[in-house]
C-alpha positions as CSV (number, residue, x, y, z in Angstrom):
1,X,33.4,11.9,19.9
2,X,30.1,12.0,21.7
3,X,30.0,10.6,25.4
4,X,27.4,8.3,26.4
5,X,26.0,11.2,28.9
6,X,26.3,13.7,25.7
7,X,23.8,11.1,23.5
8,X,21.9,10.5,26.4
9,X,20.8,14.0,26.5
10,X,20.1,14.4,23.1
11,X,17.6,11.6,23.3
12,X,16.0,13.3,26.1
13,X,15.8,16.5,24.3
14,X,14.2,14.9,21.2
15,X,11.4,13.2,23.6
16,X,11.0,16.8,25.3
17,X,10.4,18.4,21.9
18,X,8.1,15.2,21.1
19,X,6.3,15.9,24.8
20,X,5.8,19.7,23.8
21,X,3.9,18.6,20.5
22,X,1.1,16.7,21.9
23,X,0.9,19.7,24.1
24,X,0.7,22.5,21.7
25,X,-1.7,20.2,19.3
26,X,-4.0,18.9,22.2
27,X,-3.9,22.5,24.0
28,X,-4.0,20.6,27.5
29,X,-1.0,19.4,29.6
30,X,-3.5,17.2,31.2
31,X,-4.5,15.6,27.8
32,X,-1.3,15.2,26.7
33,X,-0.2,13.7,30.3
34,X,-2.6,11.6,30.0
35,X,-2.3,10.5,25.9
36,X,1.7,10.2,26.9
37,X,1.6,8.1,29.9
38,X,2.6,10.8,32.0
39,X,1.7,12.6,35.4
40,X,0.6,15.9,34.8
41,X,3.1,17.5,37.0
42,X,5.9,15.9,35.3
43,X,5.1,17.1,32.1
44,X,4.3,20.5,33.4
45,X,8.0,20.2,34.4
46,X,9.6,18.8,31.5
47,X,7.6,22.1,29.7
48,X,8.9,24.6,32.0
49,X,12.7,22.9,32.1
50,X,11.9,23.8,28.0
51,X,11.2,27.3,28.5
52,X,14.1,27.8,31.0
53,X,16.3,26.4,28.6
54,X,14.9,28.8,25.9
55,X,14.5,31.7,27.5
56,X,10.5,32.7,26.2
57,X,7.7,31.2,27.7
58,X,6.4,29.1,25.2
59,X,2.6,28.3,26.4
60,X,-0.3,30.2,28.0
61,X,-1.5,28.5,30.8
62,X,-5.5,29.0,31.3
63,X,-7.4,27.3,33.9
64,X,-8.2,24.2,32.0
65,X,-5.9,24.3,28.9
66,X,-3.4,26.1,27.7
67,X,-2.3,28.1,24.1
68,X,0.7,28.6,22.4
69,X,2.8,31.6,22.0
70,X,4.5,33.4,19.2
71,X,7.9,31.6,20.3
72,X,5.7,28.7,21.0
73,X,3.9,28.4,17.9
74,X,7.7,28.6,15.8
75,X,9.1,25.9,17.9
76,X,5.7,23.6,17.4
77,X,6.4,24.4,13.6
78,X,9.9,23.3,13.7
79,X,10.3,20.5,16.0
80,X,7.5,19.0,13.5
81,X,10.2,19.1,11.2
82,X,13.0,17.8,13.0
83,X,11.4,15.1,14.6
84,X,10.2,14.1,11.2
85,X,14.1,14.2,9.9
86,X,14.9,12.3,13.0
87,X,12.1,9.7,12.5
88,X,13.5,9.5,8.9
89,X,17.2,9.0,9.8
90,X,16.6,6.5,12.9
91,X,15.2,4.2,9.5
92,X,17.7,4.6,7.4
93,X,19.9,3.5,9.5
94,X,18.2,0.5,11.0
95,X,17.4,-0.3,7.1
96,X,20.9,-0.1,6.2
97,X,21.9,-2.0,9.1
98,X,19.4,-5.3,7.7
99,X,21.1,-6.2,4.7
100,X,17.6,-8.0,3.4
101,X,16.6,-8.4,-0.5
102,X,14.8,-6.5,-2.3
103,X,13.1,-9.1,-5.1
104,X,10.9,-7.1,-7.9
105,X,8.7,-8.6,-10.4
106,X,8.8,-6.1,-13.7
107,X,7.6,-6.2,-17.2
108,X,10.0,-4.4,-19.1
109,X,8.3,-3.1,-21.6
110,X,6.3,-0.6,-18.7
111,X,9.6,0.0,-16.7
112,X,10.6,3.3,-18.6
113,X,13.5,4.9,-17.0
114,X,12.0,5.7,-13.6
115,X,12.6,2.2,-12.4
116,X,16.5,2.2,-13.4
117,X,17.0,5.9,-11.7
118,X,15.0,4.5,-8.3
119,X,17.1,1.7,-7.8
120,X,20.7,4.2,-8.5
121,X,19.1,6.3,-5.5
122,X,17.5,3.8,-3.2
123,X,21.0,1.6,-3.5
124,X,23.1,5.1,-3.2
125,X,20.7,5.1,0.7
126,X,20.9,1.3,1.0
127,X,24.3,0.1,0.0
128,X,23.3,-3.5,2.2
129,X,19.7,-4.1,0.3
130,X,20.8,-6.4,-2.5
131,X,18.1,-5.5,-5.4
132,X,17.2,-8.5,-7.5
133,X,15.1,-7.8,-10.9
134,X,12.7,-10.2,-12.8
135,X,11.4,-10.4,-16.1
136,X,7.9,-11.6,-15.4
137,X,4.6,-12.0,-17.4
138,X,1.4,-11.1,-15.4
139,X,0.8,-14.4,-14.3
140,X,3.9,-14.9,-12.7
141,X,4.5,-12.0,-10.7
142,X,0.8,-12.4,-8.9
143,X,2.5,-16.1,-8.2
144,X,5.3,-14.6,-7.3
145,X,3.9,-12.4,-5.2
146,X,1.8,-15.2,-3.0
147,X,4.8,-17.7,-3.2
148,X,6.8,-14.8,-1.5
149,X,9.3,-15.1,-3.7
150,X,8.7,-11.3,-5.2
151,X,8.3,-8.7,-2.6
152,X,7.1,-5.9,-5.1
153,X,6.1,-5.6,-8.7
154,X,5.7,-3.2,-11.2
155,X,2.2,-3.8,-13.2
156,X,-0.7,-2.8,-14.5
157,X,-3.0,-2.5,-11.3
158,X,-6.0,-5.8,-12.2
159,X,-3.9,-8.9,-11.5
160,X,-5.6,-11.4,-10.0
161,X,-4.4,-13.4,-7.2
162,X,-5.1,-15.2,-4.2
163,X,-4.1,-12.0,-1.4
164,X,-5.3,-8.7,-1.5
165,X,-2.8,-6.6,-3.6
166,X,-2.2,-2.7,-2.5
167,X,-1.6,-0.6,-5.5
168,X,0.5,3.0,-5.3
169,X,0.3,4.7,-8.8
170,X,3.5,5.3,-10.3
171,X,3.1,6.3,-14.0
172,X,0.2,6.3,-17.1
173,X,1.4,5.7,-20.7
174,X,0.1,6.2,-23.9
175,X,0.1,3.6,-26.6
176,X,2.3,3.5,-30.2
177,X,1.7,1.4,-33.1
178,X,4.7,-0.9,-33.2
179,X,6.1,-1.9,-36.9
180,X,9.0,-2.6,-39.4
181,X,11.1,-0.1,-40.3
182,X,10.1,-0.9,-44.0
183,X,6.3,-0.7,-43.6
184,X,4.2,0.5,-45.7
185,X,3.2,3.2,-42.8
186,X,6.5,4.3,-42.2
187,X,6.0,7.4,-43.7
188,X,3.0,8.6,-41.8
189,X,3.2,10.9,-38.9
190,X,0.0,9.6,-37.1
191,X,-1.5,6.0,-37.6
192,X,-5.6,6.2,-38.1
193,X,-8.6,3.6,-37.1
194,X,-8.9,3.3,-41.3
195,X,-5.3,2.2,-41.3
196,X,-5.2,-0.2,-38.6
197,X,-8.5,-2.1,-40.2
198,X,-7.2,-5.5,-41.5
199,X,-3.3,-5.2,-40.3
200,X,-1.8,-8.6,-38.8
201,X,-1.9,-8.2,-34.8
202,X,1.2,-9.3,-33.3
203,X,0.0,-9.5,-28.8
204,X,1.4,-10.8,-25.8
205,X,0.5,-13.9,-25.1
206,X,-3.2,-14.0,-23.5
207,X,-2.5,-16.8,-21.1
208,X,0.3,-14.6,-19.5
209,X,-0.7,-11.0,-20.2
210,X,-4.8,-11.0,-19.8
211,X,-4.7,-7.2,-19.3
212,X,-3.0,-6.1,-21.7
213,X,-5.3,-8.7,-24.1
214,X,-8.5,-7.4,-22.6
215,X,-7.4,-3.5,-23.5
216,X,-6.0,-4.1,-27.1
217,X,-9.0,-6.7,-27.9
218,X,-11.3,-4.2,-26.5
219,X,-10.3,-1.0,-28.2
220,X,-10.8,-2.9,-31.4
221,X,-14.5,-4.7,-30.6
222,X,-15.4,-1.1,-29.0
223,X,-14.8,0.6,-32.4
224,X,-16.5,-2.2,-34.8
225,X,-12.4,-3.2,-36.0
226,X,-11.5,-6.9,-36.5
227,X,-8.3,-7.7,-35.1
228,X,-6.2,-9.9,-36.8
229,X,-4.2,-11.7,-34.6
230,X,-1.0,-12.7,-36.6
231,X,1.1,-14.3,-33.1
232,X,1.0,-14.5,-29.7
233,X,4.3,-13.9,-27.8
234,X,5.7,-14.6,-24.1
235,X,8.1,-11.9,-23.7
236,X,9.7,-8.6,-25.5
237,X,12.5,-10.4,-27.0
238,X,9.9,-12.8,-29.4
239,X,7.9,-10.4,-30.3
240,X,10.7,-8.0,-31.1
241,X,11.8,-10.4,-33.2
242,X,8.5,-11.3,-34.6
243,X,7.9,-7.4,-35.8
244,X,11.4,-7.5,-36.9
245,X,10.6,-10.3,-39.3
246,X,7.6,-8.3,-40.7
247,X,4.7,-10.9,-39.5
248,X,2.6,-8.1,-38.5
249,X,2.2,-4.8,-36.1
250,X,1.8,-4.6,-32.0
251,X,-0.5,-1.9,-30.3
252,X,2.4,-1.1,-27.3
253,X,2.9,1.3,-24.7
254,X,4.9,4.1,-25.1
255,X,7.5,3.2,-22.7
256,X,8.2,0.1,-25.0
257,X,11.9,0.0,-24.9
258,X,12.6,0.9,-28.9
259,X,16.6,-1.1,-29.5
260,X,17.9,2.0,-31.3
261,X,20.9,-0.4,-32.2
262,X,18.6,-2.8,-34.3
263,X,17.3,0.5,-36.9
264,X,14.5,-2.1,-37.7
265,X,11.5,-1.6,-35.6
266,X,10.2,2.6,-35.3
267,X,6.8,3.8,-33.7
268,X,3.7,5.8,-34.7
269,X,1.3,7.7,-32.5
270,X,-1.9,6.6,-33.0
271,X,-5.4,9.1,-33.7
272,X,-7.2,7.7,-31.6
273,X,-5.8,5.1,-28.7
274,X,-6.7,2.4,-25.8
275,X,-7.2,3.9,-22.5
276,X,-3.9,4.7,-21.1
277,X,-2.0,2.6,-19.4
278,X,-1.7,3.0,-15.4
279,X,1.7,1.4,-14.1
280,X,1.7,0.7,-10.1
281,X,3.8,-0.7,-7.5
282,X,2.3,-3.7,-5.9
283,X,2.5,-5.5,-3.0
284,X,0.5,-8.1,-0.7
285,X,-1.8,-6.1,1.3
286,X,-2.7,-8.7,4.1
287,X,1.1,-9.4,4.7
288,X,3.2,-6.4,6.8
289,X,5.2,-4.4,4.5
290,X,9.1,-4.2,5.2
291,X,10.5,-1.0,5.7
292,X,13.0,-1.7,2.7
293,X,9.7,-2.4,0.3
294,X,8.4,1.0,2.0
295,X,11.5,3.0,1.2
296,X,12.0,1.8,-2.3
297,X,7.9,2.5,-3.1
298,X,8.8,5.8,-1.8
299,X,11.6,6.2,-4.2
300,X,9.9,5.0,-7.0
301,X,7.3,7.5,-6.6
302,X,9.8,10.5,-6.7
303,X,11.5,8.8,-9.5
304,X,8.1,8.7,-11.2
305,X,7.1,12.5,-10.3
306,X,10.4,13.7,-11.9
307,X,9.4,12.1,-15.2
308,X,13.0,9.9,-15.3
């Protein structure tokens, strides 16, 4: 096991490498001295103890700055690295080390698999973060954000709410004509704007969902269609059960989570389609952000990048 002396130097030799990087990127021991907090003899020092250490002189010293050297310019390279790593690890630790909650505000129907494969890895780095999930509508995860009872949320970017809400792009979906199994379009490979004139519009409930109204209403005024709204609906479950029964079709993104299991509800690409849907994690802008919100963002972003 390490002694305290043994850490103790390791720390010193990580703030040497960071000391030698503002030298080689301001090309002054003076500047950096002075950017550092430092004397400019004790950093010309610390430098030199460097190159002793080394073996290779790692700067040219000039009158009034200085340049790096091939052994120089390889350790600038690399220590950007490691200190990076070392940045990355000193937070994972202190994260792990927190225990907080992680509360998200999600619709399901715009989750796709990403979401479920971010949280596996985050928690895999984060045993400690307890991850909490919610069902929300539109409405209530923009409450839910102010209220500070959701930390993130997963959403169309566009709700509207009190703060300022920062928005990182996660993913873009297409749209699918939603219907009975036993449809009269069942047999078609590709729905057209002929066939959707006059079908019974099952839609999220406008009250709840007013971005998702405002594209599907849209896409039908834009294109001279009337949209005939069959049912409004507060979640995925009632309007599953709603197409289920036959009371009508549901413009949906692609990501809609089709229950294989029921055999009773299939989807149809569509000709011509609304404007793709832009999913985004998002978070109160005028509040700090946690490093555990931070983490998982970055997560979901890989997650989202891989597709899964």
């Amino acid at each position: 096991m390490q002694s305290a002396h043994d850490l103790l130097e390791k720390v010193m030799e990580l703030r040497q490498l960071r000391h030698f990087l503002k030298v080689g990127e301001m090309g002054s021991i003076t500047a950096a001295a002075r950017e550092l907090g430092l004397t400019q003899p004790a950093l010309s020092r610390q430098i030199k103890a460097l190159e002793d250490d080394l073996g290779t002189p790692l700067l040219e010293r000039g009158a009034h700055s200085v340049t790096l050297t091939p052994a120089g310019e390889l350790l600038l390279q690399e220590s950007k690295k490691l200190l990076t790593f070392s940045d990355g690890l000193m937070e994972k630790v202190r994260i792990a080390g927190m225990g907080e909650p992680l509360r998200i505000g999600y619709a399901p129907s715009l989750a796709g698999d990403f979401l479920a494969v971010a949280i596996q890895k985050f928690t895999q780095s984060f045993p400690t973060v307890r991850v909490s999930l919610s069902d929300c509508s539109s409405a209530e995860m923009g409450a839910g954000l102010v209220s500070g009872r959701l930390d993130l949320i997963l959403a169309p970017p566009g709700i509207h709410v009190s703060g300022a809400i920062g928005w990182e792009t996660l993913m873009e979906y297409g749209w699918r004509l939603v219907m009975p199994g036993n449809h009269p379009f069942a047999n078609k490979k590709v729905i057209s704007l002929k066939d959707l004139s006059g079908e019974r519009l099952l839609l999220y409930n406008r009250e709840h969902y007013p971005e998702y109204w405002e594209s599907v209403t849209r896409f039908f005024r834009e294109r001279s269609l009337q949209a005939k709204v069959a049912g409004e609906f507060d979640g995925i479950s009632s309007l599953l059960s709603a197409l289920e029964a036959g009371l009508g079709v549901a413009l949906l993104a692609e990501s809609f989570p089709m229950d294989r299991r029921r055999g009773e509800v299939i989807a149809k690409p569509l000709e011509e389609e609304p404007e793709r849907i832009r999913v985004s994690a998002g978070y109160l802008s005028d509040r700090p952000l946690s490093p555990v919100v931070t983490s998982f963002v970055e997560e979901l972003k890989k997650s989202a990048a891989r597709g899964t």
